[in-house]
Every structure is written in C-alpha cells, then in structure tokens.
C-alpha positions in Angstrom: 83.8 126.5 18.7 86.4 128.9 17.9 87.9 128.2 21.1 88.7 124.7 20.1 89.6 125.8 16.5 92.4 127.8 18.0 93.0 125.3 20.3 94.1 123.3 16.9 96.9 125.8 16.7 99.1 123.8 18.7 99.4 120.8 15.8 101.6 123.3 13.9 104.7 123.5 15.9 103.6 119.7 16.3 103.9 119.2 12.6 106.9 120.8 12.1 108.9 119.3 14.9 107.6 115.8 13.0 108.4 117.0 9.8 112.2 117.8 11.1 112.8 114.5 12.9 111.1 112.5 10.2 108.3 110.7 11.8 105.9 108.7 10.7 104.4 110.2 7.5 101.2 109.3 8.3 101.3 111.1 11.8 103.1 114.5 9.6 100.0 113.8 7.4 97.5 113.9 10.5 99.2 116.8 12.0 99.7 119.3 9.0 96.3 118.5 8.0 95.2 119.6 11.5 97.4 122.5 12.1 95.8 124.1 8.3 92.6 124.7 9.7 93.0 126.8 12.3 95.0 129.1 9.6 92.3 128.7 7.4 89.4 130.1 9.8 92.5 132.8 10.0 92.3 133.7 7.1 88.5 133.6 6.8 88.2 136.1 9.5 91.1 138.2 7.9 88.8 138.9 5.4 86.1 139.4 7.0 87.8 142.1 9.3 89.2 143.5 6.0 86.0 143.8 5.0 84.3 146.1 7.9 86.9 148.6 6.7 86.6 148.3 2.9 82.7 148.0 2.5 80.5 145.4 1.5 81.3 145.7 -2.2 85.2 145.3 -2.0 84.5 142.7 1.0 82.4 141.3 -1.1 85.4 140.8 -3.9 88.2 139.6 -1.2 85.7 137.2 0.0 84.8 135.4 -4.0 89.1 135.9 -4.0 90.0 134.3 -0.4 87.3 131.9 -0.2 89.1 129.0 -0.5 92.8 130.2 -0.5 93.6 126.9 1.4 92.9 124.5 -0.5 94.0 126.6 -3.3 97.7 126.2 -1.6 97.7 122.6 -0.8 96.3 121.8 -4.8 99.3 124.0 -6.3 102.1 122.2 -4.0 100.4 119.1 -5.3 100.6 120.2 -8.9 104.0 120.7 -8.1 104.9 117.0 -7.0 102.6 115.8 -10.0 100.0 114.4 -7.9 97.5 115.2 -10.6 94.9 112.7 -9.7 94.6 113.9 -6.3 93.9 117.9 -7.5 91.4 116.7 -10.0 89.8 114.6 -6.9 89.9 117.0 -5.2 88.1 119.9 -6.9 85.1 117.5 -7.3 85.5 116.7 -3.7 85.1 120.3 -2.8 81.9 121.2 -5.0 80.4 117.6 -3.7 81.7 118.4 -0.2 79.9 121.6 0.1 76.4 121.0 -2.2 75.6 117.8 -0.4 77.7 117.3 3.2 77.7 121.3 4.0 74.3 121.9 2.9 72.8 118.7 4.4 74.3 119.4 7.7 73.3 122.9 7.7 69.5 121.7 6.7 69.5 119.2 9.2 70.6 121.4 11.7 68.8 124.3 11.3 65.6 121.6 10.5 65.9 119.8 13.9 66.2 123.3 15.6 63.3 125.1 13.8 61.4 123.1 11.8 60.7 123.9 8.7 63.3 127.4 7.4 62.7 129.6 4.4 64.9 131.3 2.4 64.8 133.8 -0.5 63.6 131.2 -3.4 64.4 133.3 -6.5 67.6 134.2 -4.9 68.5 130.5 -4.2 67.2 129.1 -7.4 69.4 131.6 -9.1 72.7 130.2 -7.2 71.6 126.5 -7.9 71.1 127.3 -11.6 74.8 128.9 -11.5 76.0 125.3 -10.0 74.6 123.2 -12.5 76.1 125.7 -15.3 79.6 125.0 -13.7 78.9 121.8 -13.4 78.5 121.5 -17.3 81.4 123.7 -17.9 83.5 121.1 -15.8 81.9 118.2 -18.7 82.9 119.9 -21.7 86.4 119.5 -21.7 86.0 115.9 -20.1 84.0 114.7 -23.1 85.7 116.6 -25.6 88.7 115.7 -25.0 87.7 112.1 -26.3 87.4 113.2 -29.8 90.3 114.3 -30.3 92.6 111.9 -32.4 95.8 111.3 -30.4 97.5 110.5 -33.9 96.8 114.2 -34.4 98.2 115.5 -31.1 100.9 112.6 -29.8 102.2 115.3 -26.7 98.6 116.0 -25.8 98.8 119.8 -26.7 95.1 120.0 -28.2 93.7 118.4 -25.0 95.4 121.1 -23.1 94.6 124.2 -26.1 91.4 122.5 -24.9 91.0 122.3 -21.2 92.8 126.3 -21.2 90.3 127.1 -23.7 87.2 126.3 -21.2 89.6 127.9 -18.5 89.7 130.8 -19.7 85.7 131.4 -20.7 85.3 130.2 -16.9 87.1 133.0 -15.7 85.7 135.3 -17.8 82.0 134.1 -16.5 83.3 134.1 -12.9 84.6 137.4 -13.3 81.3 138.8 -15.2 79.4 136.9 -12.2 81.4 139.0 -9.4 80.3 142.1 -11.5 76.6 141.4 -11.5 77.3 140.3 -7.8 78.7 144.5 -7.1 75.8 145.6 -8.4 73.0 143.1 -7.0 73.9 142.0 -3.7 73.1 138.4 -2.2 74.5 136.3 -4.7 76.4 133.4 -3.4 80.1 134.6 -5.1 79.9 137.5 -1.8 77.7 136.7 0.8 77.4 138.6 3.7 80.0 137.8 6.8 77.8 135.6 9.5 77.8 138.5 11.6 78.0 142.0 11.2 80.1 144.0 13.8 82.5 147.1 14.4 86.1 146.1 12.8 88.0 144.7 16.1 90.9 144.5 13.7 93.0 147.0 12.2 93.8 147.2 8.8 97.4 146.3 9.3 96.6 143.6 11.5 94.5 141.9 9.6 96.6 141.9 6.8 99.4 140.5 8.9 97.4 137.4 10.1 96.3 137.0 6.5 100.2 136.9 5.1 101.3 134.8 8.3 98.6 132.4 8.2 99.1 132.1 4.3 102.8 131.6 5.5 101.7 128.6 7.9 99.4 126.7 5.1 102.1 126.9 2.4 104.6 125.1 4.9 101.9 122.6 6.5 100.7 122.1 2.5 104.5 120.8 1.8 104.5 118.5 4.7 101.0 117.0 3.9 101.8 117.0 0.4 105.1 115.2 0.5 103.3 112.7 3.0 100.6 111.4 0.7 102.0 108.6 -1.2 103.5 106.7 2.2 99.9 107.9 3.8 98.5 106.3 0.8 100.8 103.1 0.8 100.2 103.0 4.8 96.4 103.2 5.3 95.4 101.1 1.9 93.5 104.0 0.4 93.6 105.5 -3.3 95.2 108.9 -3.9 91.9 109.6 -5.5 89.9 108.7 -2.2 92.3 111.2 -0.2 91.9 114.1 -2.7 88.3 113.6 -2.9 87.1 113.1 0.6 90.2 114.0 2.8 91.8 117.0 1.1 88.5 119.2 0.6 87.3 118.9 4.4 90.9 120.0 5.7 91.0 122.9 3.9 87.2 123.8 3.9 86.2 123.0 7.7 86.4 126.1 8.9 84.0 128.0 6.6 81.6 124.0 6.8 81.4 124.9 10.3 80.4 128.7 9.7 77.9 127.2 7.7 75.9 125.2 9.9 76.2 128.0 13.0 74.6 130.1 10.8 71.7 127.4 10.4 71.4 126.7 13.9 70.6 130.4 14.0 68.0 130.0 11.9 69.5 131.9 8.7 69.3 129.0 6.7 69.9 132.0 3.6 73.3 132.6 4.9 73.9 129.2 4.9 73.3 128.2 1.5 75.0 131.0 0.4 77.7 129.6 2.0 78.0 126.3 0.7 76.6 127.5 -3.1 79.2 130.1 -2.9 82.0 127.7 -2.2 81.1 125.5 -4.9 81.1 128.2 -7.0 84.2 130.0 -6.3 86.2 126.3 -6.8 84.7 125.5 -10.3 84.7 128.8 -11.7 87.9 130.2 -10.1 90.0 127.6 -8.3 89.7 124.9 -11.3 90.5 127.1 -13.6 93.2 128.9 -12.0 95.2 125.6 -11.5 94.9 125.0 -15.0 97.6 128.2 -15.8 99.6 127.8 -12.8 100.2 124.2 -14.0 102.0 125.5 -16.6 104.3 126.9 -14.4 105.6 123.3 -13.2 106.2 120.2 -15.4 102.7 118.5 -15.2 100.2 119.5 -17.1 96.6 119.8 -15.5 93.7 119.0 -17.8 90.2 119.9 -16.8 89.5 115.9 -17.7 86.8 114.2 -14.8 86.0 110.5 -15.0 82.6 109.2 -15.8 82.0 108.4 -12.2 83.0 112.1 -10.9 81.0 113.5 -13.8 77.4 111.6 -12.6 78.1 112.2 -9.2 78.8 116.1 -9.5 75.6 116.3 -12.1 73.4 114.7 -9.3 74.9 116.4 -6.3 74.1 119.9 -8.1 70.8 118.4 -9.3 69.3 117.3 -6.2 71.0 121.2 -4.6 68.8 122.7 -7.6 65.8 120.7 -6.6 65.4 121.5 -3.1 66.1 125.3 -3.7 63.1 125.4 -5.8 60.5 126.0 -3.1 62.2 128.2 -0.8 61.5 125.9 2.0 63.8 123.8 4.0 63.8 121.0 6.7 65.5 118.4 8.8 64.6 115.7 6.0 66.1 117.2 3.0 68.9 117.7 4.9 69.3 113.9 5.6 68.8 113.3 2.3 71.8 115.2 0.9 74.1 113.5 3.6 72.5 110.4 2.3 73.8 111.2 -1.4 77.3 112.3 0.2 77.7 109.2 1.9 76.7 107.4 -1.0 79.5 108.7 -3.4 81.9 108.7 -0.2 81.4 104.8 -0.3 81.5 104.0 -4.2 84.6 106.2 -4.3 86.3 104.5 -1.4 86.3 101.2 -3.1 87.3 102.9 -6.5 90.6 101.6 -7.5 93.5 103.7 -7.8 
C-alpha cells in the first residue's frame, strides 16, 4: 500500500505543470487532490518518527496537533477565497467521513477477516461519549444563532461574539482533554502509532519532510482551491457536495487507510481510536481554529450547520456510541455504518446549492 501511496507522488509535478499551462480546471482539481495525499501520509509518518524520539506523551501531543494538518491547509486557503460553504461542509464531512465510512470499513474488514473483534468497552464508550459532546457543541451555536434579532446586530457581530464564544470553550475542552489524555493513555486524541519500531528517521529529517510536505499541500491546496467553482460549474455538483464528501477523503485517506490495516490486523482498538480520534481532533480543534484564523481574511466563519448536517452528524455519532457499547464488533455493524454513510452521501448529493 505505501508503495502505491508514494507512487501518487508523481501527480505533483503533474499538478503543477497543469496549474502553469492552465489546463482544464477540472483535471488541476483531480491532480492536486491526488498529489496531497501522498504528502499527507508524509506528514503522518513525520510524526510518527518524531514521536520514537520524543516519547509517547509528546508523540502523543504532535499527533492530537498534526492529525489532520491537511485538511486544515486546504480549509484556510478556502477561507481565504470565501468559499465558506465548502469549509463548513467540509468539517461535517470529516467527523461523518470518519464515524461512519472509516469505522465501517475498518469493522467490515476486520469482521470478514476475524469474525467477531473486541475492544476495550469502557475505553471506547468513553471516546463515543466525547463524539456526541462535540457533536452538541457544534449545535449550540447553530441554533442559537436564530435568536438573535438581526435588527439588534445588522453586520452580524453577535452571531460571530457567538460562534467565537463556543470556539473558544471548545479549545479549552480540547486542550483539558489532551491533559487527561498525558496522564491516562489510550484515549482517542493520541493513540498509539500502528506500529511500534526503532526511529528509522532522524530528528532533522523528519522535521524536513514534515516542513516540505507542509510546503507541497499549501501549493496543491491553492490549485485545488482556485479550481472549485469551474470543477463545480463543470461536473454539475454543489460546492456543498464537494466540501462534504470530496474534500474530507483527500485530505484524510492516508490515515482512513491506516485505519482499516490496523483492522485487518485484528486491532480493531487501534482502529477506532483512529477514526474517534479524527473526529475528535476536527470538531474540537480544527472547527474552532478556523473560526480565529477567519478573522485574519475578509470572511467571517460562523460555527452555523444546516438542519440537515445537524441530524445527520447527531445520528452518525449516535449509531458510533451505540455500537461501542458492548465492546464487540463484526462484519455487520460495519455494513451498517457504510449503509448510514452512503445514505447521507446520496441525500446530500441531490441537496441544492
């Protein structure tokens, strides 16, 4: 597998060479989304090789930091164009992404493989409870913000005093929850590199291929970014329909694919650690974060969901919470969160714009 990952380095120079004699925007699109994940499984084993020479506890933190540094990137250089609907879209898609496609296919896999798995129930439950409290965090602000009386706040700054308010107490919790993680190891926030070995990586190294690779996302991010709204135009989907479904596989593949090799290993633990931890990291760090680097740009971000993103994140983290209950896993409850995925893939898909 990671010889086909790094296989996929070749769409960079690919990419660029498209970018500079303007092609198509939709083949730019295709190619920059392609050439980011390869740099993102860079930067995911980065930080794992930091880690071997830091410790687990320090690991531990670069991993809750780094998690999801690429879609981080290509959210902020759409902030920057104002493409708004596609970074709210795609924070849900990310935490729907990884509770219910991620965490199906690694439940299926591991199911078909081994039957039924087992995993550390109170540990699990514990992660699942932490999803469904970020979940609610995410509705606050949504609903909230309908109260307000525009004649009160014409420009909006209440809704935003608002959506930073919730931003901030988010951080906070993430931050106490990284804390507690130090102290208690297994939670989802840090879990444990898919395989433990000797650092093959120096120090210096791995920091280089962490700035480099950073590097290579920021410049694939502005040629993906730039080509969504002809992408859009050209292929008859919403910009909400890209950011939901598109943008959170591109930058999350690597670490989806982690995820299920772990499974087929029969650590089905590891697994969900993975794809809780994900979740976690983008509603209690990523979402958040946007909010005050928004204000760095001229367009606001506003922790505001629709109705239909709300439902579908409260069942996706529902349904997660369910099956972590008993500790057990197999093939079937892994079909059934692909089932859910696919579900909200399809309603969304003819969502209009």
């Amino acid at each position: 597998m990671k010889k086909v990952i790094y296989g996929m380095l070749l769409f960079i120079p690919a990419a660029i060479v498209a970018e500079i004699v303007h092609a198509d925007p939709v083949a730019i699109f295709v190619l920059s989304a392609l050439g980011i994940v390869p740099l993102a499984d860079l930067i995911g084993e980065g930080t794992e090789e930091l880690a071997t020479h830091t410790g687990p506890q320090l690991g531990g933190l670069l991993n809750a930091t780094l998690g999801n540094a690429a879609e981080l990137i290509i959210t902020i250089f759409a902030i920057r164009e104002g493409l708004l609907t596609l970074v709210v879209a795609s924070i849900t898609g990310s935490i729907l992404g990884n509770l219910l496609l991620v965490a199906g296919l690694s439940l299926l896999v591991g199911g078909l493989r081994h039957g039924t798995q087992t995993f550390d129930r109170r540990q699990a439950g514990m992660n699942a409870t932490m999803v469904v409290l970020a979940v609610v965090a995410l509705v606050i602000p949504s609903f909230f913000s309908r109260a307000i009386d525009p004649r009160v706040s014409p420009n909006l700054p209440a809704e935003r005093f608002l959506s930073e308010g919730v931003a901030i107490v988010i951080i906070i919790l993430y931050a106490l929850s990284i804390v507690y993680t130090l102290k208690n190891r297994g939670s989802a926030l840090t879990h444990e590199p898919a395989v433990t070995h000797e650092a093959r990586w120096s120090i210096s190294r791995a920091l280089a291929v962490l700035l480099i690779s950073t590097v290579g996302i920021a410049i694939l991010s502005e040629f993906l970014v730039g080509a969504v709204e002809p992408v859009v135009t050209a292929l008859g989907m919403t910009e909400f329909f890209l950011g939901i479904i598109i943008i959170p596989l591109v930058g999350n593949i690597a670490e989806h694919l982690v995820a299920v090799e772990v499974a087929a290993k029969n650590n089905v633990e590891l697994s969900l650690s993975i794809s809780l931890g994900s979740s976690l990291q983008i509603a209690l760090f990523v979402a958040p974060l946007l909010v005050f680097i928004s204000l760095l740009f001229n367009h606001t971000l506003l922790l505001v969901f629709t109705d239909l993103e709300l439902i579908a994140l409260f069942s996706a983290s529902l349904v997660t919470a369910l099956i972590a209950l008993d500790g057990e896993s197999n093939w079937m409850e892994g079909v059934m969160l692909l089932a859910v995925y696919l579900l909200v893939a399809v309603g969304f898909f003819f969502l209009p714009g």
